[in-house]
C-alpha positions as a Markdown table, in Angstrom:
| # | Residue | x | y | z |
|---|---|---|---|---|
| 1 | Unk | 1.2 | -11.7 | -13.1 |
| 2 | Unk | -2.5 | -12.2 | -12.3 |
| 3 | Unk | -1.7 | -13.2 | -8.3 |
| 4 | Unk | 0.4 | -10.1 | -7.8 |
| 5 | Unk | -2.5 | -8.0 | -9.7 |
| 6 | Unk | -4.7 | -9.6 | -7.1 |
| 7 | Unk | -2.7 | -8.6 | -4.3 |
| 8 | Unk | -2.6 | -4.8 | -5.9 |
| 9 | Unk | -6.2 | -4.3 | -6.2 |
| 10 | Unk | -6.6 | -5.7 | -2.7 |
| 11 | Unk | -4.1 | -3.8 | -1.3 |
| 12 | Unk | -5.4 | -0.6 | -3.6 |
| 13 | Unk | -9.3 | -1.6 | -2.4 |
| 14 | Unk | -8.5 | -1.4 | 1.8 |
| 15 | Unk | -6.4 | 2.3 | 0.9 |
| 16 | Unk | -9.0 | 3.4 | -1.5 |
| 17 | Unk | -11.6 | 2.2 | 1.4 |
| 18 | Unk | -9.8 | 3.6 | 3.8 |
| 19 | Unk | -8.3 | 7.0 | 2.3 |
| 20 | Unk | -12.4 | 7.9 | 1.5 |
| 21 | Unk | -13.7 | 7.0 | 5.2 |
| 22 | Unk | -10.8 | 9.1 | 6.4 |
| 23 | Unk | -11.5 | 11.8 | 4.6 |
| 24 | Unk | -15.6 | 11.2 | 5.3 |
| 25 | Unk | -15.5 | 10.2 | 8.6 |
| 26 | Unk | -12.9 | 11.6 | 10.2 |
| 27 | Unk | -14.2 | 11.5 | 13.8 |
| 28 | Unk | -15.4 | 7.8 | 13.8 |
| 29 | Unk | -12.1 | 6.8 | 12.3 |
| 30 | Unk | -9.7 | 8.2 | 14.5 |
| 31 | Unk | -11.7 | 6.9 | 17.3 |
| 32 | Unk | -11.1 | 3.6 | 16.2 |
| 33 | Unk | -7.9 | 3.9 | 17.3 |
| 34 | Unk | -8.6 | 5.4 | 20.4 |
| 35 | Unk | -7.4 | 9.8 | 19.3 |
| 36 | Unk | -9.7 | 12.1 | 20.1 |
| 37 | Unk | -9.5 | 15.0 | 17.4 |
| 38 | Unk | -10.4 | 18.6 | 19.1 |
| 39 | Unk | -9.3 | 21.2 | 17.5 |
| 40 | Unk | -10.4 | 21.7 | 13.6 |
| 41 | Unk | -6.7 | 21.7 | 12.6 |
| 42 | Unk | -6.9 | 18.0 | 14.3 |
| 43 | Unk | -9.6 | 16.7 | 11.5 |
| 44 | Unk | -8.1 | 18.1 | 8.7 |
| 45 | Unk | -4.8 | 16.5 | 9.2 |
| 46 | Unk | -6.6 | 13.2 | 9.7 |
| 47 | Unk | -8.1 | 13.9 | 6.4 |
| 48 | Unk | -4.9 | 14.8 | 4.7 |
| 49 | Unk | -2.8 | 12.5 | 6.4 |
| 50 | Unk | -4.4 | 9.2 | 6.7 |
| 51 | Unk | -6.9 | 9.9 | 4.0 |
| 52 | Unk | -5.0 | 11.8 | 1.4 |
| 53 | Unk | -2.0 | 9.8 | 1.9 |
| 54 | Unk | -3.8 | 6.3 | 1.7 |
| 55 | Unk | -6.2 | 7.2 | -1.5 |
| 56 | Unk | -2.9 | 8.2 | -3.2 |
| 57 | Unk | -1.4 | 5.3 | -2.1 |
| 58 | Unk | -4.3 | 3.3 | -3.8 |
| 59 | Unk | -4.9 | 5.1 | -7.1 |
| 60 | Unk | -0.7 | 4.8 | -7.7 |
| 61 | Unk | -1.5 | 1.2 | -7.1 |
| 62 | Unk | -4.3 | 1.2 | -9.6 |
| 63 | Unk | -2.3 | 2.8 | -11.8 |
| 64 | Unk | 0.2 | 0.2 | -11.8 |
| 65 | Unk | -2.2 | -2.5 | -12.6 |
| 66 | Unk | -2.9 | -0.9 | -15.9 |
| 67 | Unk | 1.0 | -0.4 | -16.5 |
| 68 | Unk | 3.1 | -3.9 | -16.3 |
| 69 | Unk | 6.5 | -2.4 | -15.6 |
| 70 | Unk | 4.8 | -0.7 | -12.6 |
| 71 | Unk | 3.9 | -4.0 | -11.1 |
| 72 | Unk | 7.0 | -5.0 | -9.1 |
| 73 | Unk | 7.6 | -1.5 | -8.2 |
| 74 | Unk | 4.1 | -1.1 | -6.8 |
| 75 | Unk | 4.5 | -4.7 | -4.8 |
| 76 | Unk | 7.5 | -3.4 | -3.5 |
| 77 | Unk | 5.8 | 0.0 | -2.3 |
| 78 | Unk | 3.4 | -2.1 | -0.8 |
| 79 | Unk | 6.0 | -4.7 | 0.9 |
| 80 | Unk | 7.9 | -1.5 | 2.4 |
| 81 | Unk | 4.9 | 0.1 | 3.6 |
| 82 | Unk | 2.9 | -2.6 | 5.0 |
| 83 | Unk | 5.8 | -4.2 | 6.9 |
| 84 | Unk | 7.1 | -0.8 | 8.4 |
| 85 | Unk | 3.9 | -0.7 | 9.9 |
| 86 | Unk | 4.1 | -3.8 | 10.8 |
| 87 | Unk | 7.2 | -4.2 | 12.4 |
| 88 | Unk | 6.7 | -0.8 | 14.1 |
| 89 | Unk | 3.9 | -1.5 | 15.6 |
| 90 | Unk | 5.0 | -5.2 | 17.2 |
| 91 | Unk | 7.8 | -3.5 | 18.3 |
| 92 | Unk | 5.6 | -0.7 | 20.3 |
| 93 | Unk | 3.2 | -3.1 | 21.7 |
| 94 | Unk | 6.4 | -4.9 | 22.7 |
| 95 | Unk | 7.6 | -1.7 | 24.4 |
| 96 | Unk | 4.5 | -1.0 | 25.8 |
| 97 | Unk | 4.1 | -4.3 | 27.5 |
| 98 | Unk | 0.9 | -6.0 | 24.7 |
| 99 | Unk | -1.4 | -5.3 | 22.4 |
| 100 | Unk | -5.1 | -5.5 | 22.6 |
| 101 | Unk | -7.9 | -7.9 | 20.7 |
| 102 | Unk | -9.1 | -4.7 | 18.7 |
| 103 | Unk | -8.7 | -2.7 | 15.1 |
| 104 | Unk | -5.1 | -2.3 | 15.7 |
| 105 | Unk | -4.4 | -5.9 | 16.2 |
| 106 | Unk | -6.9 | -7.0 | 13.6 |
| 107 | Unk | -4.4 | -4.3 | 11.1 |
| 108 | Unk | -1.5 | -5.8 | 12.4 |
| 109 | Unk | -2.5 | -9.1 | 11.4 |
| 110 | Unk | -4.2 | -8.2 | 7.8 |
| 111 | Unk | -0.8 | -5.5 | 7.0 |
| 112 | Unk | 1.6 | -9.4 | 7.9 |
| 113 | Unk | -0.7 | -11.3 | 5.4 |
| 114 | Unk | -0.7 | -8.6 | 2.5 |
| 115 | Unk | 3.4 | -8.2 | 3.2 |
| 116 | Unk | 3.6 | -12.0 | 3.1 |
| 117 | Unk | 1.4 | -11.9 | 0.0 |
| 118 | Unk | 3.1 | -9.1 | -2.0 |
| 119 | Unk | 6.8 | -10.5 | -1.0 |
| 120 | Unk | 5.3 | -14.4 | -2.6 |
| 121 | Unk | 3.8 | -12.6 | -5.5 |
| 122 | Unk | 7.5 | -10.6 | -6.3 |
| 123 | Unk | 8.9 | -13.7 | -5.9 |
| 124 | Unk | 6.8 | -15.3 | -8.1 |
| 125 | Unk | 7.2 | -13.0 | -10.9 |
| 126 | Unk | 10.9 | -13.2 | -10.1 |
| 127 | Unk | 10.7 | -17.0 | -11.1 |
| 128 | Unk | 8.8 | -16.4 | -13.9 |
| 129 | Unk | 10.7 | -13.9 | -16.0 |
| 130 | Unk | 13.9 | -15.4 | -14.7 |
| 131 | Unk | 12.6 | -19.4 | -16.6 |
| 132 | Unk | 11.5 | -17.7 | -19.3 |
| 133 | Unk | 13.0 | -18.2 | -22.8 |
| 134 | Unk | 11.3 | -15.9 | -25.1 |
| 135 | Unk | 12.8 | -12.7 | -25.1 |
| 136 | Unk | 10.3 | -9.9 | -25.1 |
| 137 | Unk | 11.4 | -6.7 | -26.9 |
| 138 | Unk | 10.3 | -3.8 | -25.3 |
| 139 | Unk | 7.8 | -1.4 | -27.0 |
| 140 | Unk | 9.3 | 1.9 | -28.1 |
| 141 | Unk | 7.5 | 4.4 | -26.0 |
| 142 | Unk | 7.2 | 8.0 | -27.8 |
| 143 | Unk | 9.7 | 10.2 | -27.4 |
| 144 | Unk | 7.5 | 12.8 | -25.2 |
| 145 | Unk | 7.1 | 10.0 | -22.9 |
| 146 | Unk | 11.1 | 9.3 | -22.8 |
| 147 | Unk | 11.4 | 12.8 | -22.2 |
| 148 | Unk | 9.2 | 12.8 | -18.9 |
| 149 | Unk | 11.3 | 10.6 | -17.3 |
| 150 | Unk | 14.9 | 11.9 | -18.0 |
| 151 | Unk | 16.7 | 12.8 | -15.0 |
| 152 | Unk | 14.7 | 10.8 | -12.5 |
């Protein structure tokens, strides 16, 4: 459980880090990956969209590190996302004939770790709950909280 809480807060460190500069920088962060934004629409959908989306992204996943049910859920956001980006990416630079020695490679290369990470860490806890003998009973959660949730 600790090694997959590891791999949250890392994961929920780089969005958090990420989300903020978006949403700070908008200018300098977009020209990272080589967009120019012009218009004053342009900069506030790089602050909603890659900022707002990432910081959410990152305080769910701090959320989840307080909450243990939340944990494989939350790896598996992070496998889904992280590898989508992943694979979708390698296949565009394979479309597109390469990929340059810059940020986008350098993401590339951390989003494959963190998806290899996440996907050892959900494994992992797999293992463990599955050679575990000691059945845990589950703590009755108030009824408000049961009601929250009905329907979903």
């Amino acid at each position: 459980m600790l090694f997959a809480r590891l791999v949250l807060l890392v994961q929920a460190l780089v969005w958090g880090g990420l989300g903020l500069l978006y949403w700070i920088r908008p200018y300098e962060m977009a020209n990272l990956s080589g967009m120019l934004l012009m218009e004053p629409s342009s900069v506030s959908d790089a602050r909603v969209f890659y900022g707002g989306h990432q910081f959410a992204l990152a305080l769910f996943l701090v959320f989840a590190l307080r909450r243990r049910l939340l944990v494989r859920p939350a790896l598996i956001l992070v496998i889904l996302v992280q590898l989508t980006l992943t694979l979708s990416r390698l296949l565009i630079a394979w479309t597109e004939g390469g990929m340059e020695w810059d940020a986008q490679l350098a993401g590339v290369v951390y989003r494959g770790v963190i998806s290899a990470l996440a996907i050892f860490a959900l494994y992992w806890l797999e293992r463990q709950s599955r050679h575990r003998h000691v059945v845990v009973r589950e703590e009755e959660e108030p009824e408000e909280r049961k009601a929250d949730f009905e329907g979903l």
